[in-house]
N, C-alpha and C positions, 0 to 999 in steps of 0.2 A: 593416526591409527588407534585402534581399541587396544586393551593391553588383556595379552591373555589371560592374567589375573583377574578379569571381571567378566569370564564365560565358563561357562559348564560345557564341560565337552564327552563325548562316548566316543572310546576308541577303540575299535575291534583289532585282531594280531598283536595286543599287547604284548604278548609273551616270549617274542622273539622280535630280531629286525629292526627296520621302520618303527614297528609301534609300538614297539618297549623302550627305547629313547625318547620316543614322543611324550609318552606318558608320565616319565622321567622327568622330562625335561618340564612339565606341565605342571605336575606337581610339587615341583623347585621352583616354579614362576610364582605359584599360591593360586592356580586355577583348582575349581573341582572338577574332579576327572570321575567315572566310571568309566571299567575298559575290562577286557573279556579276552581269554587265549584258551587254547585247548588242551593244554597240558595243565595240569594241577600240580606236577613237579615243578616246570618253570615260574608257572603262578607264587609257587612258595617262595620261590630264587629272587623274583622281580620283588616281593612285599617285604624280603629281605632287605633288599639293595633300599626299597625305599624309604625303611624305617620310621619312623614318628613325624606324621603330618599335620598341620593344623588344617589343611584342604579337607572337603567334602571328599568321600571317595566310596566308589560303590563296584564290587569285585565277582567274578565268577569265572569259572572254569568249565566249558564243555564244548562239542563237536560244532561246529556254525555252521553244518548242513541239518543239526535239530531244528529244524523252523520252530516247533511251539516252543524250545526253548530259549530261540531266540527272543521271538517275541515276549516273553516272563522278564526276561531281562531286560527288554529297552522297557517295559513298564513297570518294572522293580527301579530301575537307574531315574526314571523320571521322576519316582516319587521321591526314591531318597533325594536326589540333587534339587528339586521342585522345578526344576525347568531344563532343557537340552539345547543351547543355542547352536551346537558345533558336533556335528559326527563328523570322523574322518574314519572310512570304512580301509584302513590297512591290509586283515587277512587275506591271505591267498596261499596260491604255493604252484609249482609247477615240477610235477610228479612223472610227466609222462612226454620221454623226449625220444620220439622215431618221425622216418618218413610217415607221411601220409597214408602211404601205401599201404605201411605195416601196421597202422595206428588200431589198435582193439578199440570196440566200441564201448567195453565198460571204462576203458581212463579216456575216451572221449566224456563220456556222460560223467564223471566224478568231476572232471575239470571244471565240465560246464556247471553242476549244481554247485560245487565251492564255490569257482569265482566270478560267476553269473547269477545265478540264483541267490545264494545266501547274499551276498551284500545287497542285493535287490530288496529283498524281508527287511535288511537292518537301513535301509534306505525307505522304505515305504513306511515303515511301522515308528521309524522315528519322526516321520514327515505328517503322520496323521495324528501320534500320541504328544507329540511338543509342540511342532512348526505350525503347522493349521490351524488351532485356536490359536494362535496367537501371532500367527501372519507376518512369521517374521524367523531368521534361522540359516545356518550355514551346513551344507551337506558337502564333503570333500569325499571325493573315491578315487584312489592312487589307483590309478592302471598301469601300463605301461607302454614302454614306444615302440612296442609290436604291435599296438594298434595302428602306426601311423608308419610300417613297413614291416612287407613279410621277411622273414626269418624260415631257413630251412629246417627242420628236424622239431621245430616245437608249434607244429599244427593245431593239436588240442588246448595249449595254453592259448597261441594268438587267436585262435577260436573264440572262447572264452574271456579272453579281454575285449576282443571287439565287438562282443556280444552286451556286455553291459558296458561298454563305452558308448552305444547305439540305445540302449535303458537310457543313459547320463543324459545322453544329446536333448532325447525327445520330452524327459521329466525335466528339464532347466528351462524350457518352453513353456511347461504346461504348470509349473507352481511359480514365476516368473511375475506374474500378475498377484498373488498372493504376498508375495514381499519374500520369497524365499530363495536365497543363491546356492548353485546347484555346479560346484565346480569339480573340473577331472586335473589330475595333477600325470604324467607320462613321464617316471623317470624312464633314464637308459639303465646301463648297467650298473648295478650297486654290492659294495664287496660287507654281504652280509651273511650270517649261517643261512640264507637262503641257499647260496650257490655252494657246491660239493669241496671248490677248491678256494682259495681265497686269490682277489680280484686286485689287488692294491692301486693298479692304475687306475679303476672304476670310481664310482661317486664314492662318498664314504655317508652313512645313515645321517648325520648331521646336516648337512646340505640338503636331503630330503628333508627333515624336519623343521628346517629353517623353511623351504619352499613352502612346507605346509601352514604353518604360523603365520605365513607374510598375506598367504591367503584368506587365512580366520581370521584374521583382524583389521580387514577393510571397512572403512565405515559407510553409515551412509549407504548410498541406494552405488555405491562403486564392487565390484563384483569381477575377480579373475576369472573368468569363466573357465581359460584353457592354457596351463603352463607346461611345458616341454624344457626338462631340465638332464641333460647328457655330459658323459666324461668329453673329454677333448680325446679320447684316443677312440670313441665312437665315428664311421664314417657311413651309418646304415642310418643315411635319409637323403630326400631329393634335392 
């Protein structure tokens, strides 16, 4: 396998979760990272925690339903880092948990622009601004295993992930011929500040970022394309 150490990676949801260990964890291996969150408090917290790097690293704080400011950013990250082999698009969040019935159409439509839309921009924009001239490149998008069984009360989330897990499917197809792997990672439950209450039976962030790692560093024309990684006390699949 390739060693993280020798790719430049853009990680979005730096700032909490998933992909604030990632990023951590990345720039402890000695990769360069650029990575992005929305808070500018936690941003300060994370550049804390990580202190004095000899890595390449390239930072920002704003909203990742900004599209042009997404886009400033994957081509501010390309220039400082001079190339993007690895997005792994982290952010999300799930905001809006009723029946169906009762489900308001504006946190339908916010769910859908977060976690459909926006990773779609930092998924297109890194694929046309790094991967494509250069015909080669790893796209990761962490969804989750409500795409792959419904769950009651969080509609607008499973919406929204099955929405760009359906993106995922059909772009691993279409840039596939260009030299570019285009993987979806589905955890289950993960005991992270995402959830209200803390999970301990659930995964713990490490075993997600390990998942992700094992993924960015296949060599060679070899390509995880679809990894499903759950607690043992999970029993919502077929």
């Amino acid at each position: 396998m390739k060693q993280a150490k020798q790719l430049n990676f853009l990680v979005t949801g730096a700032t909490s979760g998933i992909g604030k260990l990632l990023t951590k964890q990345l720039l402890a291996l000695g990769a360069n990272v650029a990575f992005c969150g929305r808070s500018s408090a936690k941003m300060d917290e994370l550049l804390l925690d990580i202190g004095a790097t000899e890595s390449i690293l390239y930072h920002d704080s704003f909203d990742a339903t900004d599209f042009a400011h997404v886009k400033q950013f994957v081509a501010n990250a390309h220039a400082t880092l001079g190339s993007i082999d690895v997005l792994v698009n982290c952010a999300g969040a799930n905001t809006a948990r009723s029946a169906v019935a009762d489900l308001a159409i504006a946190d339908l439509q916010h769910l859908i622009t977060l976690n459909t839309v926006s990773p779609f921009v930092f998924m297109q924009e890194v694929y046309n601004v790094a991967m494509k001239p250069r015909e080669q490149g790893t796209i990761i998008n962490v969804l989750s295993t409500v795409c792959q069984f419904a769950n009651e009360n969080i509609g607008a989330y499973t919406a929204a992930k099955s929405g760009f897990d359906a993106l995922t499917q059909v772009f691993r197809k279409e840039v596939r011929p260009m030299g570019v792997k285009v993987c979806a990672l589905y955890p289950g439950g993960v005991d992270t500040p995402f959830r209200s209450t803390e999970r301990p039976d659930y995964l713990d962030a490490q075993s997600v970022c390990d998942a992700i790692l094992f993924m960015a560093t296949q060599e060679g024309v070899a390509s995880v394309d679809e990894l499903t990684i759950r607690p043992l006390v999970e029993r919502n699949f077929r």
